[in-house]
C-alpha positions as a Markdown table, in Angstrom:
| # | Residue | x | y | z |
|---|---|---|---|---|
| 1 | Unk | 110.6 | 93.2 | 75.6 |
| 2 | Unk | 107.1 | 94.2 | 74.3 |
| 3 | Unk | 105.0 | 94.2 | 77.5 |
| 4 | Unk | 100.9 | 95.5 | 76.8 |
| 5 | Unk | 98.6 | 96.0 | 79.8 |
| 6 | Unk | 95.2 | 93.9 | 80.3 |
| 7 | Unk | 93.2 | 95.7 | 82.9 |
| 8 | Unk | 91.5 | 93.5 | 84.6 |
| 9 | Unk | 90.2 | 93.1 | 88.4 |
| 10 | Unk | 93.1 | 92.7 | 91.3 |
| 11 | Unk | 93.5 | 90.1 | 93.5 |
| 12 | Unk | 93.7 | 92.2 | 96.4 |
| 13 | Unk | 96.6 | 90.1 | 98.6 |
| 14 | Unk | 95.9 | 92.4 | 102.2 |
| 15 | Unk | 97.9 | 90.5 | 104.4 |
| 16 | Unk | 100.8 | 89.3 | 102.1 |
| 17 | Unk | 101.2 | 93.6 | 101.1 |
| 18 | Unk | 101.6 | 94.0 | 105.2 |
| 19 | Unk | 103.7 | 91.4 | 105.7 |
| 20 | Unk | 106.5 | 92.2 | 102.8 |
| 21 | Unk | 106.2 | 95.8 | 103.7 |
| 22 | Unk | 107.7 | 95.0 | 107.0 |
| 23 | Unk | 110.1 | 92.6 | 105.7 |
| 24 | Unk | 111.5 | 95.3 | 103.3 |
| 25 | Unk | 111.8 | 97.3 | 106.4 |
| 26 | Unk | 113.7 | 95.3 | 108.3 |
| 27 | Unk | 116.0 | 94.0 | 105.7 |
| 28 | Unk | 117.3 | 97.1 | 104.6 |
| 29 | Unk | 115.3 | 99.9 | 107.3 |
| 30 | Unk | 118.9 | 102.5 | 106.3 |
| 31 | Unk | 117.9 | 102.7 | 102.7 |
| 32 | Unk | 114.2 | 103.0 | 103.1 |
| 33 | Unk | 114.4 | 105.5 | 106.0 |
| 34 | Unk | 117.2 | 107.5 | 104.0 |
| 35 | Unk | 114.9 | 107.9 | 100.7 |
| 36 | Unk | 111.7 | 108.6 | 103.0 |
| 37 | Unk | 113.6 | 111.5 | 104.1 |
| 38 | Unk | 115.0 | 112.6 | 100.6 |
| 39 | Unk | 111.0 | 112.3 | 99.8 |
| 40 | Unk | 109.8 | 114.4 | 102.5 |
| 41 | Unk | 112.5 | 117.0 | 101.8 |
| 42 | Unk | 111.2 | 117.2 | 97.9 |
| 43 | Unk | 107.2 | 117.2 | 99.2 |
| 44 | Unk | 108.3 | 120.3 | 100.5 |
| 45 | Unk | 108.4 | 121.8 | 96.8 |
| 46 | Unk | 105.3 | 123.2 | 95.3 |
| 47 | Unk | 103.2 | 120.5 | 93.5 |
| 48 | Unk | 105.5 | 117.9 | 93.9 |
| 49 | Unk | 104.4 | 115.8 | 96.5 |
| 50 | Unk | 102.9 | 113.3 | 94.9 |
| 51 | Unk | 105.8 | 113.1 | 92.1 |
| 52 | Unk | 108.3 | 113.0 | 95.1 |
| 53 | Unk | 105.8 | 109.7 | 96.1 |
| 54 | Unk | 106.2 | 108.2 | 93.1 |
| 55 | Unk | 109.7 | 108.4 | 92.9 |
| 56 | Unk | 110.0 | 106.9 | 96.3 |
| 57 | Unk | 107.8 | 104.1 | 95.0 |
| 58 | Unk | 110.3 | 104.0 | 91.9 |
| 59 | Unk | 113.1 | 103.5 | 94.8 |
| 60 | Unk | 111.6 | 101.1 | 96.6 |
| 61 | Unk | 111.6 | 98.9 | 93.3 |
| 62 | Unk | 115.0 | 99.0 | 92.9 |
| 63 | Unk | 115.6 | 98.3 | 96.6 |
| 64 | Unk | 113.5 | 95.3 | 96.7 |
| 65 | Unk | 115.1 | 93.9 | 93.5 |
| 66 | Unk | 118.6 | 94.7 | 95.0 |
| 67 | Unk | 119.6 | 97.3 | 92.5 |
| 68 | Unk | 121.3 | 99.4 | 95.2 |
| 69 | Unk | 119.7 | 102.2 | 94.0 |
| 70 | Unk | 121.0 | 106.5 | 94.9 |
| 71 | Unk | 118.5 | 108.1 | 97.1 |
| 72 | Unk | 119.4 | 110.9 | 94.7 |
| 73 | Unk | 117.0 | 109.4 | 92.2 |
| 74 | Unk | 114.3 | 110.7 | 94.2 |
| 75 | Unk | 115.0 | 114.4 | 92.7 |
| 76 | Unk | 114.0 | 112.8 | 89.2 |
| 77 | Unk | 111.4 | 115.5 | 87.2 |
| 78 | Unk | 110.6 | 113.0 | 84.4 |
| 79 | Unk | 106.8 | 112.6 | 85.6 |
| 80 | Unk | 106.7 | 115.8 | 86.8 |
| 81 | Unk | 103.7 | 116.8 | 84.5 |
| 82 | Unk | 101.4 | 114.1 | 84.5 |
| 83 | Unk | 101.5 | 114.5 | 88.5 |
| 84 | Unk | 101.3 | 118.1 | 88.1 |
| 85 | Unk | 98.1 | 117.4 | 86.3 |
| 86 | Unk | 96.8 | 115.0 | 88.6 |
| 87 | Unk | 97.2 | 117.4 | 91.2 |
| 88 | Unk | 95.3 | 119.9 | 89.9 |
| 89 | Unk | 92.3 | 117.5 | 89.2 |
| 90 | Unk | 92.7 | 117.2 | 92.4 |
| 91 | Unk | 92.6 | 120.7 | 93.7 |
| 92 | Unk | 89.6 | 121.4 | 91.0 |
| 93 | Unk | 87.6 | 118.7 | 92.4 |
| 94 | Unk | 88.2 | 119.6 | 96.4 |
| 95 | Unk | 86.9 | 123.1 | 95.3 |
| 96 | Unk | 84.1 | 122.0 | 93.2 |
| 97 | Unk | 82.9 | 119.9 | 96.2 |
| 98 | Unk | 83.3 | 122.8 | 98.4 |
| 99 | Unk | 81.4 | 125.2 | 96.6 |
| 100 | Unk | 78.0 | 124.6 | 98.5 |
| 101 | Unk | 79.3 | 124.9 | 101.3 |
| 102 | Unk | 80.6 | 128.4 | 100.4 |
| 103 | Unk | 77.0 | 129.2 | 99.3 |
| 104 | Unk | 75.7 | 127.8 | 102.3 |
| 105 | Unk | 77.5 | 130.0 | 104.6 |
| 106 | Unk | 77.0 | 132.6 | 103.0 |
| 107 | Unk | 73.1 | 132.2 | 102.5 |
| 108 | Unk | 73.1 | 131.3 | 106.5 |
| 109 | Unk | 74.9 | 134.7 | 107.5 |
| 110 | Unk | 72.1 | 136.6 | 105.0 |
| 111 | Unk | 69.3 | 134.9 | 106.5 |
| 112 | Unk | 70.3 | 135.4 | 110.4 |
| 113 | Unk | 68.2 | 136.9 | 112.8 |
| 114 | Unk | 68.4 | 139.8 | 114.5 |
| 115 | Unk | 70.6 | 138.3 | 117.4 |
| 116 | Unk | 72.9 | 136.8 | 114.5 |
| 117 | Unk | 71.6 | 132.9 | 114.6 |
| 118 | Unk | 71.5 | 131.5 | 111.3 |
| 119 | Unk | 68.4 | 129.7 | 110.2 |
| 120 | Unk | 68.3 | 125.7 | 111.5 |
| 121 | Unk | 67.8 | 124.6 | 108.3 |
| 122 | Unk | 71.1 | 125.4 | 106.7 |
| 123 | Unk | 72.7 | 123.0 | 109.4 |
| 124 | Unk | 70.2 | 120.3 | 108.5 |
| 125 | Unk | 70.9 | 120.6 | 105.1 |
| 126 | Unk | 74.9 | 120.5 | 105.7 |
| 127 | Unk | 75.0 | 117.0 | 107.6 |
| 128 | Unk | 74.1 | 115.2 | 104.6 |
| 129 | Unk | 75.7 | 117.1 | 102.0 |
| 130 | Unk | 79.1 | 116.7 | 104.2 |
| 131 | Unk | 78.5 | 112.9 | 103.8 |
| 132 | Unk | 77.9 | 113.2 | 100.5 |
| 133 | Unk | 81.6 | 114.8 | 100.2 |
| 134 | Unk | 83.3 | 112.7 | 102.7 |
| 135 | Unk | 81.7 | 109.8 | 100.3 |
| 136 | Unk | 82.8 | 110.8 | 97.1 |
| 137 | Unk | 86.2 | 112.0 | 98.3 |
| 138 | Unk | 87.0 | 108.1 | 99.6 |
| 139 | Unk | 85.2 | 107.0 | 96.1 |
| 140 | Unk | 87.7 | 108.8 | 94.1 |
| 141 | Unk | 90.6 | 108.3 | 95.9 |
| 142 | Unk | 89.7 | 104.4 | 96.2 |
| 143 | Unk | 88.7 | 104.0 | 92.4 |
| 144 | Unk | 92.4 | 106.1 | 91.7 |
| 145 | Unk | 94.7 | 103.7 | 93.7 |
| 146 | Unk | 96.4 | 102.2 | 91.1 |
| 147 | Unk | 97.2 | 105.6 | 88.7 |
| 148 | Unk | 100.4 | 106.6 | 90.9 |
| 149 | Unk | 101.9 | 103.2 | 90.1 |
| 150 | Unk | 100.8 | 103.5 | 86.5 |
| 151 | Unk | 102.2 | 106.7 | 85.9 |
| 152 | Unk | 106.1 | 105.7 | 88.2 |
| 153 | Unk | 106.1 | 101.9 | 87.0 |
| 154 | Unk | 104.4 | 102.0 | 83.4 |
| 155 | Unk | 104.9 | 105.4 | 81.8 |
| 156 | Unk | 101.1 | 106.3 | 81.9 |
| 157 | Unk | 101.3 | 110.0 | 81.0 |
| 158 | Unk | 97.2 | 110.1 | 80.1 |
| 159 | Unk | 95.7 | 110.8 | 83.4 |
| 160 | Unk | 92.1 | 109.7 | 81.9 |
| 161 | Unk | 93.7 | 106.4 | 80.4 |
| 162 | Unk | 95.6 | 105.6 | 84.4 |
| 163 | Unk | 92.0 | 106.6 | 85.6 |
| 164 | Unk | 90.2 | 104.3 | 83.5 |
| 165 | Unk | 92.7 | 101.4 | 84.1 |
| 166 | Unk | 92.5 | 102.0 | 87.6 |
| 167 | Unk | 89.0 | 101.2 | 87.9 |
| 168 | Unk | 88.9 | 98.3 | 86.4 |
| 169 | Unk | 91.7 | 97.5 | 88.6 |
| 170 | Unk | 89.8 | 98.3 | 91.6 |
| 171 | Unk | 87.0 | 96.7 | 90.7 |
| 172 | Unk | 85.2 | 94.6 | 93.4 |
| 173 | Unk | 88.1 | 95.9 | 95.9 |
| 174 | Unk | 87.1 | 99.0 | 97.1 |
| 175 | Unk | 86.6 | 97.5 | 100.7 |
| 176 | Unk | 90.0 | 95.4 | 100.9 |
| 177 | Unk | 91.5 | 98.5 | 99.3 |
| 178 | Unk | 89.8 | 101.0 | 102.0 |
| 179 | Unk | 90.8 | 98.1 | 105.3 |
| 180 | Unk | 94.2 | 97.6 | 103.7 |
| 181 | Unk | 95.0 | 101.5 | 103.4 |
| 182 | Unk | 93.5 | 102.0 | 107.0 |
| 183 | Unk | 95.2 | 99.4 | 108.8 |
| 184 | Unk | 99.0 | 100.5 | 106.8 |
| 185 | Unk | 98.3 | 104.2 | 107.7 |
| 186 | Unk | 97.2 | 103.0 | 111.9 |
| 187 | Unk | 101.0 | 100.7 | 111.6 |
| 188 | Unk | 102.7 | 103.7 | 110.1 |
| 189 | Unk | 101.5 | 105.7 | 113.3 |
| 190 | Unk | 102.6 | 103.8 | 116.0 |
| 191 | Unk | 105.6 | 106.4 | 116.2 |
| 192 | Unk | 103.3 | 109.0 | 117.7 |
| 193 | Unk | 104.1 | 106.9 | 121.0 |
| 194 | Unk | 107.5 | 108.2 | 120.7 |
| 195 | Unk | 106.9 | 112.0 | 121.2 |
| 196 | Unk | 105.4 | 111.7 | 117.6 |
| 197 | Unk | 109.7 | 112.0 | 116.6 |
| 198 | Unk | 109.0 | 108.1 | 115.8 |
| 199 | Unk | 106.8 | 109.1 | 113.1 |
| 200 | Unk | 110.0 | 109.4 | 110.8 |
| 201 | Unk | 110.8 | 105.7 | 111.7 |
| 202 | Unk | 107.1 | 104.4 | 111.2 |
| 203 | Unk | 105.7 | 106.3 | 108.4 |
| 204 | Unk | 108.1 | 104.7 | 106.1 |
| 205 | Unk | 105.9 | 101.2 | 106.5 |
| 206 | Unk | 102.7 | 103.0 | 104.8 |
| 207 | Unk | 104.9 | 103.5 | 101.6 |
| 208 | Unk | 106.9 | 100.3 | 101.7 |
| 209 | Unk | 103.2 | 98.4 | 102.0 |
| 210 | Unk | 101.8 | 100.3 | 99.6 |
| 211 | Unk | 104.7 | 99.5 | 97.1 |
| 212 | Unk | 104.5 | 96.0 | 97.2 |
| 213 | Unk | 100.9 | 96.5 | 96.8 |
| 214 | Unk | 101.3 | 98.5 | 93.7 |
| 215 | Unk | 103.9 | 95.8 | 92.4 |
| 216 | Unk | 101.3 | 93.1 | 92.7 |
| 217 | Unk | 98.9 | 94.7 | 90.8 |
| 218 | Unk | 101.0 | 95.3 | 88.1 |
| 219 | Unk | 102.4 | 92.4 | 87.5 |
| 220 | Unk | 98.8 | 90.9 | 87.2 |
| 221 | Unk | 98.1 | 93.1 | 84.4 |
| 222 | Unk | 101.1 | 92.9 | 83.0 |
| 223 | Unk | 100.9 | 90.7 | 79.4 |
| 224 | Unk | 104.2 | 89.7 | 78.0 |
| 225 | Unk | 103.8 | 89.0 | 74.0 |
| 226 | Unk | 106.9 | 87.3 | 73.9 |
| 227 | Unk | 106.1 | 85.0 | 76.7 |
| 228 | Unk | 103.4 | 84.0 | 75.1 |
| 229 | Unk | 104.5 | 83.4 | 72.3 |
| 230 | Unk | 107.0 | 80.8 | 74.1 |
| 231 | Unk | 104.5 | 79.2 | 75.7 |
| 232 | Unk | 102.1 | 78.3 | 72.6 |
| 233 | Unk | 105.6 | 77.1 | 70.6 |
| 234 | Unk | 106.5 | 74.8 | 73.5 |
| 235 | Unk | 102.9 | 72.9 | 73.8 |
């Protein structure tokens, strides 16, 4: 089946994503909790936390479609680059951000006075540029949503091309994307009640809502030739 992508803007579904994420849960919580683990085992590996992630995501696919899929697939290295890349965007980008406040401290501690009090200004001058961080830090990581599911569901290898489809995904969704992503990670906390052992039992609902959230999206960018095709013949 030839399937092409059409980016376009999501419609963000918030409370549908919540509400399947808990129904995969409770339908089949043994396989979900099971692979959770085997991902948190393999996040434990250098650089491949966010490939173990998208594996799971790959998983949770399966699962949802009743594939009865091996827990085992998780330990899959296929997209092991293109996360490995991604990553170290990532770790560039935190360190690029980063560097004034390394020149800042170090421009305070030059600047001290004699009873080793760093000049008022330097702290006046930090508040703003943190928010500027904090700001772009959410930005990116908001506008990059959809790249994981890109790179697991579609093949993506091109970080810049799942970049540039992600923002036109995200597109006029940055809030819903922001609420939906706080309110999943608040659910997936509950287990801190329990001694903060439930965490193993609640986490699992961030990834399982993020899934079906991924899925959505997807599927409304998805463009089947052949399907179309049908369709024109038949009218």
């Amino acid at each position: 089946m030839n399937v092409n992508l059409t980016p376009k803007p999501i419609n963000f579904k918030f409370g549908e994503y919540i509400n399947k994420g808990f129904e995969l849960l409770k339908r089949d919580f043994g396989s979900v909790f099971v692979g959770f683990l085997v991902t948190f085992l393999m996040s434990i590996i250098p650089f491949c936390g966010l490939l173990a992630m998208g594996n799971f995501y790959k998983y949770l696919r399966k699962l949802n479609k009743n594939q009865n899929p091996s827990a085992g697939e998780i330990f899959d290295f296929k997209d092991f680059m293109p996360y490995f890349i991604l990553q170290l965007i990532i770790i560039g980008g935190v360190f690029v951000l980063y560097i004034p406040f390394i020149i800042f401290g170090g421009l305070a501690a030059i600047t001290a006075d004699g009873n080793g009090e760093a000049n008022p200004m330097f702290a006046v001058l930090m508040f703003p540029y943190m928010f500027v961080v904090f700001f772009a830090i959410y930005y990116f990581l908001l506008k990059g949503f959809y790249i994981s599911p890109l790179i697991s569901f579609k093949g993506i290898t091109d970080i810049k091309t799942a970049w540039n489809i992600s923002k036109v995904m995200t597109k006029g969704n940055l809030l819903n994307i922001f609420l939906f992503s706080l309110v999943a990670s608040l659910l997936s906390q509950i287990g801190i009640l329990a001694c903060g052992i439930g965490l193993f039992l609640t986490m699992p609902f961030l990834y399982a809502a993020n899934y079906f959230a991924f899925e959505d999206a997807i599927q409304q960018i998805e463009y089947d030739e052949i399907t179309e095709i049908g369709i024109k013949e038949k009218y």
